[in-house]
PDB file of N, CA, C and O in Angstrom:
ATOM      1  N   UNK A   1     -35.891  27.110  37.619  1.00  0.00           N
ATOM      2  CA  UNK A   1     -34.631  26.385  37.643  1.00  0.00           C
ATOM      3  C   UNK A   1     -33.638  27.242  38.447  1.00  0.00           C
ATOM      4  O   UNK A   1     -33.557  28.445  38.196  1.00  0.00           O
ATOM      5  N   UNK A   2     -32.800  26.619  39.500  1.00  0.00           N
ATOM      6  CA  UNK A   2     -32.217  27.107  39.988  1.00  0.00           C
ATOM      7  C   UNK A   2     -30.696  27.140  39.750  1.00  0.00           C
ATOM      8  O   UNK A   2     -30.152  26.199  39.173  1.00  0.00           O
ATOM      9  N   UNK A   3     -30.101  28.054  40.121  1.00  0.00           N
ATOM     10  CA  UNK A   3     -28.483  28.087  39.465  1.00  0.00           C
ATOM     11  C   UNK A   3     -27.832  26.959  39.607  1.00  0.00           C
ATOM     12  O   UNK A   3     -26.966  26.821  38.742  1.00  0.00           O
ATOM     13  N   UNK A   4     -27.915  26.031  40.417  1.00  0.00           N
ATOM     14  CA  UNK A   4     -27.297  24.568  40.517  1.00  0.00           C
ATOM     15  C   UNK A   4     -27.607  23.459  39.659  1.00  0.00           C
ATOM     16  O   UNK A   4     -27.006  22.389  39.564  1.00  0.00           O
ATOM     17  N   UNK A   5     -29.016  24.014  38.816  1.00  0.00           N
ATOM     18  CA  UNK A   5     -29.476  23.298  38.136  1.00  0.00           C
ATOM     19  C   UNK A   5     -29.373  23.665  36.791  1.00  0.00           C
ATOM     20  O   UNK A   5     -29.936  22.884  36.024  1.00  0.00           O
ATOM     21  N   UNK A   6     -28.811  24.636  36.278  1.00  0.00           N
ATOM     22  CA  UNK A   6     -28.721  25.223  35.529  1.00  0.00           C
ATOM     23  C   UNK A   6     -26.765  25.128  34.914  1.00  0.00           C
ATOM     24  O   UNK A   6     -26.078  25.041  33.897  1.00  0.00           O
ATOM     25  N   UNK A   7     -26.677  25.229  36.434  1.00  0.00           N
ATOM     26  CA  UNK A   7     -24.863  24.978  35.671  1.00  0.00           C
ATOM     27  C   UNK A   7     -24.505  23.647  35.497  1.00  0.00           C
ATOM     28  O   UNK A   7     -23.464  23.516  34.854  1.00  0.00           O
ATOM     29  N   UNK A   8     -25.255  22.191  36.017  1.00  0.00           N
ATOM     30  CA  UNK A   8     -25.313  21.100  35.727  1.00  0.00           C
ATOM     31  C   UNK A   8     -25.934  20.699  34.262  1.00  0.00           C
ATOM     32  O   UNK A   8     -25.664  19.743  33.534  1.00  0.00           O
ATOM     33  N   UNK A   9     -26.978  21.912  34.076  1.00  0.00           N
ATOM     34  CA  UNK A   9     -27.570  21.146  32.621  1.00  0.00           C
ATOM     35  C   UNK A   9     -26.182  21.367  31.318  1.00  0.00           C
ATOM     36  O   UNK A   9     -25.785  20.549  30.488  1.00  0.00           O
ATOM     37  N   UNK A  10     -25.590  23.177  31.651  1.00  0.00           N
ATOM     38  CA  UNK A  10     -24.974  23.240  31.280  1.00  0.00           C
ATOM     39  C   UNK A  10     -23.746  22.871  30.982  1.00  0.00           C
ATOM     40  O   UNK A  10     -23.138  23.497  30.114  1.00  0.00           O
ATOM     41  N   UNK A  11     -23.178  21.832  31.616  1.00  0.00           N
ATOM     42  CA  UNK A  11     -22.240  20.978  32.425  1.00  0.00           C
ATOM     43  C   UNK A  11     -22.743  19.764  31.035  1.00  0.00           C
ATOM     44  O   UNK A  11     -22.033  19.453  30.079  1.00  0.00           O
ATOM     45  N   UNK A  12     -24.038  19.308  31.302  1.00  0.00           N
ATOM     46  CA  UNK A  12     -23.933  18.332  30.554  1.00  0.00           C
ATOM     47  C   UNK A  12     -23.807  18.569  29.164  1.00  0.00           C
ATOM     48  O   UNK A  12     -22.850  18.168  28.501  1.00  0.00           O
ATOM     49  N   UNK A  13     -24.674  19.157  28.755  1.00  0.00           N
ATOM     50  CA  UNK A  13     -24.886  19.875  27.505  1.00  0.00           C
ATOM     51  C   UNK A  13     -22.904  19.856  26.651  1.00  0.00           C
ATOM     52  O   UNK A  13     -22.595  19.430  25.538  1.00  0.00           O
ATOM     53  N   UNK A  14     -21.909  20.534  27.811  1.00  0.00           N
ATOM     54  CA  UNK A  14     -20.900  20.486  27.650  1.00  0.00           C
ATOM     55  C   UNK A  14     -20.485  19.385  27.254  1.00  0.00           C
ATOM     56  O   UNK A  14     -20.204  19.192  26.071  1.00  0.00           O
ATOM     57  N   UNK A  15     -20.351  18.262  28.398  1.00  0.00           N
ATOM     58  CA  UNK A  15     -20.072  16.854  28.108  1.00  0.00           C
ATOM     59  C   UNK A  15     -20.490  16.346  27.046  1.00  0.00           C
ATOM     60  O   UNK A  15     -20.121  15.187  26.853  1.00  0.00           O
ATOM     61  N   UNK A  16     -21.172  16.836  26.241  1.00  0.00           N
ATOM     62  CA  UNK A  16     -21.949  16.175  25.152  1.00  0.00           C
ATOM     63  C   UNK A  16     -21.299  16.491  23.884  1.00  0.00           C
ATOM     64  O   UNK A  16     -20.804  15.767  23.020  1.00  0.00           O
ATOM     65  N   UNK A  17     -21.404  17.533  23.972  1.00  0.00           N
ATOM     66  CA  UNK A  17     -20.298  18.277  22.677  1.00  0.00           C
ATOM     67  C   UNK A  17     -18.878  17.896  22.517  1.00  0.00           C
ATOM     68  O   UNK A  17     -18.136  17.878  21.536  1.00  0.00           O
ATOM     69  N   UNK A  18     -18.663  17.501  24.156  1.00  0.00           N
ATOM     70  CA  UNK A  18     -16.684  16.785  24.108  1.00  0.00           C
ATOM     71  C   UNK A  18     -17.039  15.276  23.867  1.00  0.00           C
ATOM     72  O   UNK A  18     -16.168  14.580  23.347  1.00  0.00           O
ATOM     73  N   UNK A  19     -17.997  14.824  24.132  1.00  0.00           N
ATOM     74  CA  UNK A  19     -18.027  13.304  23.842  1.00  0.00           C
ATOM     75  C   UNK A  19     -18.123  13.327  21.927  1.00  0.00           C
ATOM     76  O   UNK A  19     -17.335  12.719  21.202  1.00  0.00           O
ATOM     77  N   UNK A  20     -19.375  14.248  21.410  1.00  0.00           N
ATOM     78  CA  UNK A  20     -19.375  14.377  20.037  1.00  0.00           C
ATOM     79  C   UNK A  20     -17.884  14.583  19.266  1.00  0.00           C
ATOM     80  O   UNK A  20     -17.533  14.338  18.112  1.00  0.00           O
ATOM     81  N   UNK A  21     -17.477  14.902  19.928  1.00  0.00           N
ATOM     82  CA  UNK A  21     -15.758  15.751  19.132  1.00  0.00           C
ATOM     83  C   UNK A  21     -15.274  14.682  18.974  1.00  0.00           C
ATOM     84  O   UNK A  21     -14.914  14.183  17.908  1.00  0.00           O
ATOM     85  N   UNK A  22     -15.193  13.942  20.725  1.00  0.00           N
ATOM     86  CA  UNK A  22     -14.548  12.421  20.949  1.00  0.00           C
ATOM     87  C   UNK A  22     -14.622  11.720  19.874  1.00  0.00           C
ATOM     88  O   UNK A  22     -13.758  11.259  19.129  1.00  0.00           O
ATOM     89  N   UNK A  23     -15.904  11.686  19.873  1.00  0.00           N
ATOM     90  CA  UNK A  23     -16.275  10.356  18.886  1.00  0.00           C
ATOM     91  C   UNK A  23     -16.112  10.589  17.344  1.00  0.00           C
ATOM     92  O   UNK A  23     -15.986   9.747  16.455  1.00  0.00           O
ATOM     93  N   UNK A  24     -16.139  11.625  17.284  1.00  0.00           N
ATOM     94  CA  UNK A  24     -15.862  12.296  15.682  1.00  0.00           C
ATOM     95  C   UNK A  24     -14.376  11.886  15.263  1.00  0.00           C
ATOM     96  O   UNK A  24     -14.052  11.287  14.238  1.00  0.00           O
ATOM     97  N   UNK A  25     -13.439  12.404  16.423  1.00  0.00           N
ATOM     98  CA  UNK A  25     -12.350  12.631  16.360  1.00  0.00           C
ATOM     99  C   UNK A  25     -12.075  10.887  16.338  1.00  0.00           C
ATOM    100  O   UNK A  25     -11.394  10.581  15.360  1.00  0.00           O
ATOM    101  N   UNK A  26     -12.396   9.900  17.060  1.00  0.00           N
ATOM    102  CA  UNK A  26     -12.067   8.630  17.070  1.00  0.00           C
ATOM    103  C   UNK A  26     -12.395   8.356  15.712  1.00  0.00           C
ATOM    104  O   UNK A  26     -11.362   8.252  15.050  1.00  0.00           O
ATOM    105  N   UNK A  27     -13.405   8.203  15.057  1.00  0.00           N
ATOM    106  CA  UNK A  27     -14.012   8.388  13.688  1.00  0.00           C
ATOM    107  C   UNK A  27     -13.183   8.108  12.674  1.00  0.00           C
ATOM    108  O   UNK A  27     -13.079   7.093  11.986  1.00  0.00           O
ATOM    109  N   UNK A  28     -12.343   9.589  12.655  1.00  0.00           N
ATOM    110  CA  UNK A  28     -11.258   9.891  11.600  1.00  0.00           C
ATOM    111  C   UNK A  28     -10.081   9.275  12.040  1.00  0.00           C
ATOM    112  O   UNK A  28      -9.246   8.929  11.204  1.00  0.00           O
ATOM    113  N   UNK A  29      -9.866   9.059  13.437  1.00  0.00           N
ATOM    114  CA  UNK A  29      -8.081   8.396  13.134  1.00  0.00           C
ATOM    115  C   UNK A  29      -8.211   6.615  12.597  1.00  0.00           C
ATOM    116  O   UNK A  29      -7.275   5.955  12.146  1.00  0.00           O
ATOM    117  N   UNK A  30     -10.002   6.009  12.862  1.00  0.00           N
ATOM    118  CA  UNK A  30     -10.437   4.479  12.295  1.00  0.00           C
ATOM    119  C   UNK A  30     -10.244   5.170  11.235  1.00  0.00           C
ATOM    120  O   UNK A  30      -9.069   4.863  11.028  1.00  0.00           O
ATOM    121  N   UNK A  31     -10.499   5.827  10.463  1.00  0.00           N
ATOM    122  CA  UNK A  31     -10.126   5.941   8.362  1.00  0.00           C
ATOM    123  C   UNK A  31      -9.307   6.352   8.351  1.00  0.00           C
ATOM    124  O   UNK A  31      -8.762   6.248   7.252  1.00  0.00           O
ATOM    125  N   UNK A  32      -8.696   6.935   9.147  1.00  0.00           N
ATOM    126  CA  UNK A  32      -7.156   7.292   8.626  1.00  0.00           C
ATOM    127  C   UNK A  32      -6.272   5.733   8.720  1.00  0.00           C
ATOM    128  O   UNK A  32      -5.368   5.478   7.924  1.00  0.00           O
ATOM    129  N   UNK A  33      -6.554   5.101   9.442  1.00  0.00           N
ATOM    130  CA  UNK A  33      -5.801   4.259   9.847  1.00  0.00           C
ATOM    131  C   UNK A  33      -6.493   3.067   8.942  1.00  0.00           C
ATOM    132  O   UNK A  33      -5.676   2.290   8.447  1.00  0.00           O
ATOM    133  N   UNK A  34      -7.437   2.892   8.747  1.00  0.00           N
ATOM    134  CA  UNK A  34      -7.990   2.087   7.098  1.00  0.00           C
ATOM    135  C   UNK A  34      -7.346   3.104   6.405  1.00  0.00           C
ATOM    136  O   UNK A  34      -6.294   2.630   6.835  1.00  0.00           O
ATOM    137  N   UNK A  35      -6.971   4.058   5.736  1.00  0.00           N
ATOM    138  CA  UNK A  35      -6.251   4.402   4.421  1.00  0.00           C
ATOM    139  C   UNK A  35      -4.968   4.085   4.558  1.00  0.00           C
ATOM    140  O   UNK A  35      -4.220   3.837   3.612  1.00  0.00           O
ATOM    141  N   UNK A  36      -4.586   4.075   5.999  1.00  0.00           N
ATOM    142  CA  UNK A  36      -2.657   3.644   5.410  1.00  0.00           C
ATOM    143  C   UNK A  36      -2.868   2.437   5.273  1.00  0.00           C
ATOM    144  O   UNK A  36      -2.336   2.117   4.210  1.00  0.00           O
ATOM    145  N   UNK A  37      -3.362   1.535   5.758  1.00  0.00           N
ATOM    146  CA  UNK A  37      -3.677   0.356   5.990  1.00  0.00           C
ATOM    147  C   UNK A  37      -3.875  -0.121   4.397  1.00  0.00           C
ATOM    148  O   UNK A  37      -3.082  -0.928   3.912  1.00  0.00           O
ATOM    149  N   UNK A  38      -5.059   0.468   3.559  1.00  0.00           N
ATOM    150  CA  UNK A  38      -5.263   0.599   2.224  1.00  0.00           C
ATOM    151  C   UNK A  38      -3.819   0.833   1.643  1.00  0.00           C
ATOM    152  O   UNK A  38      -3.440  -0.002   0.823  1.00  0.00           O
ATOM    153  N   UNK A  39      -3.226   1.547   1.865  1.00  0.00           N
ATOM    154  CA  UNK A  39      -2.186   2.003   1.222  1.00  0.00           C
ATOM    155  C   UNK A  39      -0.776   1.083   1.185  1.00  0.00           C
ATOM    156  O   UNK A  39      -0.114   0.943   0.157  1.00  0.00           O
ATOM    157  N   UNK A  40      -0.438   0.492   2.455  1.00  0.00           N
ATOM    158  CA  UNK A  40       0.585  -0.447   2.952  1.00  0.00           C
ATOM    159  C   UNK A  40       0.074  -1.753   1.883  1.00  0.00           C
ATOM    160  O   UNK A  40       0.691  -2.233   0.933  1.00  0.00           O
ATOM    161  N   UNK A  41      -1.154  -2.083   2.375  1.00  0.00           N
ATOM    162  CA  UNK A  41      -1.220  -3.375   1.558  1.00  0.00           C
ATOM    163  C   UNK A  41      -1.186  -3.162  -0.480  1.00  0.00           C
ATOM    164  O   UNK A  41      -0.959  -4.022  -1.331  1.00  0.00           O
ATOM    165  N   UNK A  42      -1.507  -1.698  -0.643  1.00  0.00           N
ATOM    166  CA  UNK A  42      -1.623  -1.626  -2.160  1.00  0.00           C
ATOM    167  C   UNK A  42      -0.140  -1.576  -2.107  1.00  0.00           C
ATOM    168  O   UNK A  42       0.239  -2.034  -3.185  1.00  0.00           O
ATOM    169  N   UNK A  43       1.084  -1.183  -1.243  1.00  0.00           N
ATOM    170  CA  UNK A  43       2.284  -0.717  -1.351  1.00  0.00           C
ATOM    171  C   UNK A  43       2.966  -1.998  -1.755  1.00  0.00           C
ATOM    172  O   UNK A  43       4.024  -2.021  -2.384  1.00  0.00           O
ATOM    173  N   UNK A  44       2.186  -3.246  -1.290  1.00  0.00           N
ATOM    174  CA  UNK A  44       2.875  -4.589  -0.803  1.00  0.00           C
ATOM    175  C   UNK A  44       2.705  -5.407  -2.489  1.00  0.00           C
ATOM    176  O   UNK A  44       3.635  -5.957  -3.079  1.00  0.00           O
ATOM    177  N   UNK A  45       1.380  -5.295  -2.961  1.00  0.00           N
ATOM    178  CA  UNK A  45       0.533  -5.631  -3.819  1.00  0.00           C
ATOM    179  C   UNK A  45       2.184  -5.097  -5.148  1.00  0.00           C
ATOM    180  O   UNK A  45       2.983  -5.866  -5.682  1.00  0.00           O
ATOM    181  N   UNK A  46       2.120  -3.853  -5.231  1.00  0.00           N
ATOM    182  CA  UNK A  46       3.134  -3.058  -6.233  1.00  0.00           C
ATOM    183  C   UNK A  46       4.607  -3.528  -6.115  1.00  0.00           C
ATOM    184  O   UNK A  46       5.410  -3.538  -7.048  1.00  0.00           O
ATOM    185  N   UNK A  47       4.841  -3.902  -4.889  1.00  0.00           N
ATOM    186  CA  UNK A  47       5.772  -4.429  -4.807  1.00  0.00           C
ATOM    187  C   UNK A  47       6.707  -5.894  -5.225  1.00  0.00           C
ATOM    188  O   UNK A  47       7.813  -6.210  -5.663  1.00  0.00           O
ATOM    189  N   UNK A  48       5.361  -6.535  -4.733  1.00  0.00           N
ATOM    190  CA  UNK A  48       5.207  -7.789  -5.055  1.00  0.00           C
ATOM    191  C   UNK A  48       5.268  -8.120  -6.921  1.00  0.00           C
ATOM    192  O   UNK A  48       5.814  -9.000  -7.587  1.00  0.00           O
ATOM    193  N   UNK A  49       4.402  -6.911  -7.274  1.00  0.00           N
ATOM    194  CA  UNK A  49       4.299  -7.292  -9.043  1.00  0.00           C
ATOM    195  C   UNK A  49       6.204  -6.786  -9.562  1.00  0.00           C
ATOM    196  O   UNK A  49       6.942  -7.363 -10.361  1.00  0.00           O
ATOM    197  N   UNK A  50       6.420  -5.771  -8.882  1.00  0.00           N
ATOM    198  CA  UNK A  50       7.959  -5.387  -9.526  1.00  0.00           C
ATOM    199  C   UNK A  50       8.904  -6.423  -9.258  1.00  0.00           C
ATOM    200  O   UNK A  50       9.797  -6.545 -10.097  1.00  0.00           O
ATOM    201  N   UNK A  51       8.910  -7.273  -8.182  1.00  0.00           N
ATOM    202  CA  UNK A  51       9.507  -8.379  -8.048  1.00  0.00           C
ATOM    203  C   UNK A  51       9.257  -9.909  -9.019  1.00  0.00           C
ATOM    204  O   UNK A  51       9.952 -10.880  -9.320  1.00  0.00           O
ATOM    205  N   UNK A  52       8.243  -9.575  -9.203  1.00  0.00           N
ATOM    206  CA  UNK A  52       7.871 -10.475 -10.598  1.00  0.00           C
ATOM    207  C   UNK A  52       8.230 -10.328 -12.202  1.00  0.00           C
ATOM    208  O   UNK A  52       8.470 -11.302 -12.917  1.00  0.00           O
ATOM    209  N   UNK A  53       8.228  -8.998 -12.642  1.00  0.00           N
ATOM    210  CA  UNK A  53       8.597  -7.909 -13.075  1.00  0.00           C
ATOM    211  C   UNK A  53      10.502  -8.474 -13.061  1.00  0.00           C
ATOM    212  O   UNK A  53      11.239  -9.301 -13.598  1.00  0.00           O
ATOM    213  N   UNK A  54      10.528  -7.748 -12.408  1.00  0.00           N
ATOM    214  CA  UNK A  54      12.011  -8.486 -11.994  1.00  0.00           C
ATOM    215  C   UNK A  54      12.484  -9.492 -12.700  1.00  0.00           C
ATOM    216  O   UNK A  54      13.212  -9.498 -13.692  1.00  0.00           O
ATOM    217  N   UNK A  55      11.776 -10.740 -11.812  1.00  0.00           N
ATOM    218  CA  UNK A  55      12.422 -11.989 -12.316  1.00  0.00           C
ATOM    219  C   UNK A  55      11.902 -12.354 -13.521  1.00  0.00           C
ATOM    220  O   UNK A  55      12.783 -12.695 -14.310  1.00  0.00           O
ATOM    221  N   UNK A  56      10.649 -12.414 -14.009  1.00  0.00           N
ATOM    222  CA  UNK A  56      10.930 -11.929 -15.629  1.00  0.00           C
ATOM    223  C   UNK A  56      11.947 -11.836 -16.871  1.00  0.00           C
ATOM    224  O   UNK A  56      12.373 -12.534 -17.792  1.00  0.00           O
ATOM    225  N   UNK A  57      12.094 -10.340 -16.244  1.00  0.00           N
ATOM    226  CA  UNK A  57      13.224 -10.025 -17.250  1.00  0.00           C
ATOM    227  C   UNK A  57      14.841 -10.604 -16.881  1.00  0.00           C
ATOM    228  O   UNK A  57      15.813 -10.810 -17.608  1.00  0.00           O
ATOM    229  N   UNK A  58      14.689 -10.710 -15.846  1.00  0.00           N
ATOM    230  CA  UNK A  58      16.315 -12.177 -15.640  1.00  0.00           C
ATOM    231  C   UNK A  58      16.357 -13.286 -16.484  1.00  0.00           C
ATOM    232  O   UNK A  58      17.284 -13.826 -17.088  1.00  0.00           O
ATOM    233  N   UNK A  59      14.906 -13.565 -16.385  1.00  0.00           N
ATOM    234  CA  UNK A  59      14.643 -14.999 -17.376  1.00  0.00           C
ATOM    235  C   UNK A  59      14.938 -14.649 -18.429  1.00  0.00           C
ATOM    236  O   UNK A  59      15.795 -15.313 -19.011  1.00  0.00           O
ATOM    237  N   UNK A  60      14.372 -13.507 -19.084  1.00  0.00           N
ATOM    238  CA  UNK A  60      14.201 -12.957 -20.625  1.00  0.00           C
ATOM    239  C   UNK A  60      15.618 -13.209 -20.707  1.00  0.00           C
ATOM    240  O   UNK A  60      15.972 -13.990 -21.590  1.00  0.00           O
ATOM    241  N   UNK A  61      16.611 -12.641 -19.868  1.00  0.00           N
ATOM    242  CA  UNK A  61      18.065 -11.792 -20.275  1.00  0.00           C
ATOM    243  C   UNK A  61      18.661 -13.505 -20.259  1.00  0.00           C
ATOM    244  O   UNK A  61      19.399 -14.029 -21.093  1.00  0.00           O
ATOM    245  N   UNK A  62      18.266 -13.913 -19.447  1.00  0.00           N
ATOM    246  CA  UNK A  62      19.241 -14.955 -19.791  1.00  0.00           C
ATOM    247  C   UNK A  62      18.681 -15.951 -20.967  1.00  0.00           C
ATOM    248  O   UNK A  62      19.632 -16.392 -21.613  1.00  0.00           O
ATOM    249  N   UNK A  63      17.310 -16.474 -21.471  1.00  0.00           N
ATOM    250  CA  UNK A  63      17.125 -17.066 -22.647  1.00  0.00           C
ATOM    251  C   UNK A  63      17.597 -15.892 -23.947  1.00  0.00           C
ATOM    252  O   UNK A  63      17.665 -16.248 -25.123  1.00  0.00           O
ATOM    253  N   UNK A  64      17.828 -14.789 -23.592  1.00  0.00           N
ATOM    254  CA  UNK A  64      18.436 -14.133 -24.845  1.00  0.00           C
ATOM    255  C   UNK A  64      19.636 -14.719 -25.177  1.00  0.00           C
ATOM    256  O   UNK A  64      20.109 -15.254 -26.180  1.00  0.00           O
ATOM    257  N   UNK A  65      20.068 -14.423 -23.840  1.00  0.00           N
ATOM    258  CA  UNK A  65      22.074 -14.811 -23.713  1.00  0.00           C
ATOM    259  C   UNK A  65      22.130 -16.251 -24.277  1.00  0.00           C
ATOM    260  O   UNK A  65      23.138 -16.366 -24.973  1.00  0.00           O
ATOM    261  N   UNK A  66      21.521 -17.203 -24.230  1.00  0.00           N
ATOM    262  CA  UNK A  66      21.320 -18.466 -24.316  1.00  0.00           C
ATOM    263  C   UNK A  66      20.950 -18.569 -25.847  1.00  0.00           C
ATOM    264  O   UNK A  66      21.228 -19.605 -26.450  1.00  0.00           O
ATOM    265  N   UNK A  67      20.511 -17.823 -26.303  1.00  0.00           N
ATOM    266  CA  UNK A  67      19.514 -17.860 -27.892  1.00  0.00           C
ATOM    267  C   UNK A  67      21.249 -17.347 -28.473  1.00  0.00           C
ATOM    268  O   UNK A  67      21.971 -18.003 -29.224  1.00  0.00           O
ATOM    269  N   UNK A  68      21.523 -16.168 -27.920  1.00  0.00           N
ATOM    270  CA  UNK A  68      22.791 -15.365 -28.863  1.00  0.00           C
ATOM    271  C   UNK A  68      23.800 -16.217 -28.719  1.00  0.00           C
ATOM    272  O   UNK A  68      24.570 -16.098 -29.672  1.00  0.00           O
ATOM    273  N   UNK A  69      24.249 -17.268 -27.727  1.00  0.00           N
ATOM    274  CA  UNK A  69      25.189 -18.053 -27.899  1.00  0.00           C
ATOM    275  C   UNK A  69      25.041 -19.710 -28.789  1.00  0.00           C
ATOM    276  O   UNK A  69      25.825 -20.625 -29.042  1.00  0.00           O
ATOM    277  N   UNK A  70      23.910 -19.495 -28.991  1.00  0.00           N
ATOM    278  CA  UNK A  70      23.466 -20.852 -29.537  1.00  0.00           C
ATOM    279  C   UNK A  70      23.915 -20.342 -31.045  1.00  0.00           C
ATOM    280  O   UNK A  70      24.785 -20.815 -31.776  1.00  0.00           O
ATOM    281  N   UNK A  71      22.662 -18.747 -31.359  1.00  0.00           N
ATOM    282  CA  UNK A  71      22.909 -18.747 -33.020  1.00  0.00           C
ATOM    283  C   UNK A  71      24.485 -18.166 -33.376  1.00  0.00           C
ATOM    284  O   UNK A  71      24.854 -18.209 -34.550  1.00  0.00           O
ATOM    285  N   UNK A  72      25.628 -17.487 -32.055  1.00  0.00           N
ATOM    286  CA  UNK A  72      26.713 -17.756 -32.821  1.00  0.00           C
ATOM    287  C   UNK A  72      27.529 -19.127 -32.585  1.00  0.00           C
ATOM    288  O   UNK A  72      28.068 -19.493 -33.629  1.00  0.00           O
ATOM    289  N   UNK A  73      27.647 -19.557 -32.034  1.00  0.00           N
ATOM    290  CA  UNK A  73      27.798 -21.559 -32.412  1.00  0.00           C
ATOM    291  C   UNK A  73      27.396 -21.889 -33.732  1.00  0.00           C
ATOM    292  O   UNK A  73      28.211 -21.987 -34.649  1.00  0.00           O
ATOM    293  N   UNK A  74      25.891 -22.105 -33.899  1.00  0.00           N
ATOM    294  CA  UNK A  74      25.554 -22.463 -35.373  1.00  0.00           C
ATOM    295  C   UNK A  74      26.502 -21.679 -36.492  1.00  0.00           C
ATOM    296  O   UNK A  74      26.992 -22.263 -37.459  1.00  0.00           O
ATOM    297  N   UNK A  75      26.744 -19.817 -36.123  1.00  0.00           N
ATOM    298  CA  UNK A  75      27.409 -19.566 -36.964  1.00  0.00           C
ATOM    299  C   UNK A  75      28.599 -19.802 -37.441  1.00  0.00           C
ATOM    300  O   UNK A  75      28.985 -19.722 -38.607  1.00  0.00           O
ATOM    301  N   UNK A  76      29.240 -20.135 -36.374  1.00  0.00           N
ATOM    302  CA  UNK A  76      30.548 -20.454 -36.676  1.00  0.00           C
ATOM    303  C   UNK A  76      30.577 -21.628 -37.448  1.00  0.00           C
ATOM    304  O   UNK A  76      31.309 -21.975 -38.375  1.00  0.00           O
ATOM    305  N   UNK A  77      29.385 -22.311 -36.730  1.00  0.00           N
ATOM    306  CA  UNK A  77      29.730 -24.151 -37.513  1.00  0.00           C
ATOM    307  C   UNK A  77      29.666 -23.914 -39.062  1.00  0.00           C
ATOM    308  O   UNK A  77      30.287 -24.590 -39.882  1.00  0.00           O
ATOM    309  N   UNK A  78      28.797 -22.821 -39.365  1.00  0.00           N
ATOM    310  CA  UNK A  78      28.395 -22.619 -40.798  1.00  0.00           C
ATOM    311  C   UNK A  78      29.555 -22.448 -41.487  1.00  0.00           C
ATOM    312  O   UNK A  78      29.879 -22.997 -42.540  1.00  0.00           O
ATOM    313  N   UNK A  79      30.433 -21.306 -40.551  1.00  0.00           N
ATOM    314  CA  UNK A  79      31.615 -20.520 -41.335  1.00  0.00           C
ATOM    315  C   UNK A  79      32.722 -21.446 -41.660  1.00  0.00           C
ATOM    316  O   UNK A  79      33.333 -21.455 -42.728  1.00  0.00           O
ATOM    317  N   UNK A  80      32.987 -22.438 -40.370  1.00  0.00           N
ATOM    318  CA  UNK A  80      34.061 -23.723 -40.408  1.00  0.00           C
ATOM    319  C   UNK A  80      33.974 -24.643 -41.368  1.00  0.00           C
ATOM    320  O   UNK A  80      35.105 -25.087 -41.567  1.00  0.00           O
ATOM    321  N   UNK A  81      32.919 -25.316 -42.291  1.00  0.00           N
ATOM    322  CA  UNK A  81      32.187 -25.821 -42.695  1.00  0.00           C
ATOM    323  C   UNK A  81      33.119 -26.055 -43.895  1.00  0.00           C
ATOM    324  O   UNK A  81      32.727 -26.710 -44.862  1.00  0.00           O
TER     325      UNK A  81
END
């Protein structure tokens, strides 16, 4: 083998190891980019339930408010009576 042939194998041999990195390296930013991705939509998911969550307890607060003004009405009617 002659030196021209030798710094070409080596040449490739090179190319091979930067394509491996390449592709490694492409690899990890596809799962990195599925985990935020994972993460945004679980972010959306949590979000979505606290907004439910939310309106909920608006409802609650106001059938309370609604219950406490009813039973003091009745009370009074009792007391007027």
């Amino acid at each position: 083998m002659n030196l021209a042939q030798t710094i070409c194998l080596q040449h490739k041999f090179d190319l091979r190891g930067v394509l491996q990195w390449r592709v490694s390296d492409a690899e990890s930013l596809v799962s990195s980019q599925a985990w935020e991705n994972n993460i945004k939509q679980k972010s959306e998911i949590i979000q979505a339930q606290a907004d439910m969550i939310a309106s909920v307890n608006k409802t609650i607060a106001g059938a309370a408010k609604s219950t406490n003004e009813t039973i003091a009405k009745n009370i009074a009617a009792l007391v007027n009576r």
